[in-house]
C-alpha positions as CSV (number, residue, x, y, z in Angstrom):
1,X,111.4,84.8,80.9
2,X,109.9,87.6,82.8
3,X,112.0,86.9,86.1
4,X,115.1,87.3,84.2
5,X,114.2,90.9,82.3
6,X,116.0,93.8,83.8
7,X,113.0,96.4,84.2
8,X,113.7,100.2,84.0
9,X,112.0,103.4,82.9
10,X,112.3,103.6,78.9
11,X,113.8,106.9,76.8
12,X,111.9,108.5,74.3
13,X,113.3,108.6,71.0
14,X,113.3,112.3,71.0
15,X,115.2,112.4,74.0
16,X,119.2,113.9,73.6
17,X,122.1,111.6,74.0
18,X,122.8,114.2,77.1
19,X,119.5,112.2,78.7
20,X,121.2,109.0,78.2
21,X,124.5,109.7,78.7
22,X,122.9,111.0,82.1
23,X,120.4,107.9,82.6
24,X,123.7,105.3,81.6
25,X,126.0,107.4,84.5
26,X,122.9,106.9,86.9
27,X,122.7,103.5,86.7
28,X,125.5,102.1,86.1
29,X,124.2,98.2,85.7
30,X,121.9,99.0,82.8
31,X,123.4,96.8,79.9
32,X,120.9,99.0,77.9
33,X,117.8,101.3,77.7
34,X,114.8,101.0,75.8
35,X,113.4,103.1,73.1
36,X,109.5,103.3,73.9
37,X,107.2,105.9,71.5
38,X,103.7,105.4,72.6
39,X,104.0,102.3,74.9
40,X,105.5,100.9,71.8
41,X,108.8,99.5,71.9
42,X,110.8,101.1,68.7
43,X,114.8,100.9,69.4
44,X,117.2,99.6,72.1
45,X,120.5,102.1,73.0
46,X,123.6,99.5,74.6
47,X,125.5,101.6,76.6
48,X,128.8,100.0,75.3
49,X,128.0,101.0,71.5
50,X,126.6,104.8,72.6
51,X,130.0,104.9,75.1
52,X,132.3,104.2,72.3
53,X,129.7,106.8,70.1
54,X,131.0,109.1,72.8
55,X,134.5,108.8,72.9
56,X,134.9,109.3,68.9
57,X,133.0,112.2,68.9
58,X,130.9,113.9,72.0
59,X,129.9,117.0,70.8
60,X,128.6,115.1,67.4
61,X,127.1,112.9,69.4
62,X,125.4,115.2,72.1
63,X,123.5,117.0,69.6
64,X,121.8,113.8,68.4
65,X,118.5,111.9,70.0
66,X,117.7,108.6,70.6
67,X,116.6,108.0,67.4
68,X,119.6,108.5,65.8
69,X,121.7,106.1,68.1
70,X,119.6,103.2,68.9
71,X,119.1,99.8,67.6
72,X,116.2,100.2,65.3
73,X,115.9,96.2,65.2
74,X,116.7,94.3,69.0
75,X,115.3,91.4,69.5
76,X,111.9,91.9,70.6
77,X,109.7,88.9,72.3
78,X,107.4,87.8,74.6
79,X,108.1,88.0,78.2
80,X,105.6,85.7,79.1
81,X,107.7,83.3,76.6
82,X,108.9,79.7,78.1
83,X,113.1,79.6,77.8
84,X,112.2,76.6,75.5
85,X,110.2,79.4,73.1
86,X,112.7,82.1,72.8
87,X,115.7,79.6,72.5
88,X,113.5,77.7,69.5
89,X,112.7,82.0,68.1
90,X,116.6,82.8,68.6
């Protein structure tokens, strides 16, 4: 599964919702971003659910972090996982 993983530099938790709105105009191909705290995967932030966070209510949402807008549950697994393994874990 590793060949198809899209890899790019994770957020911090603490970081604002100004850093990602700034990291999702950057790179405008990232689905999503990963919440790392210590090496640690602990969230995931999908640009389409923090875009439409955005559009209800920016100033709300600027003056929150990470934390407070990402997925605290993705699906995590094993990138060295066979397509057979994560279908069977799906």
């Amino acid at each position: 599964l590793a060949r198809f993983l899209d890899r790019r530099a994770p957020v911090s938790p603490d970081d604002s919702c100004a850093v990602l709105a700034a990291r999702f105009a950057a790179e405008p191909d990232a689905m999503a971003l990963a919440v790392v705290r210590d090496g640690r995967p602990v969230g995931l932030v999908a640009r389409d659910i923090f875009l439409a966070l955005k559009t209800q209510s920016p100033e709300a949402v600027n003056a929150l972090t990470a934390s407070a807008v990402m997925d605290r549950d993705p699906l995590v697994f094993d990138a060295g996982a066979s397509v057979g393994e994560f279908i069977d874990d799906v």
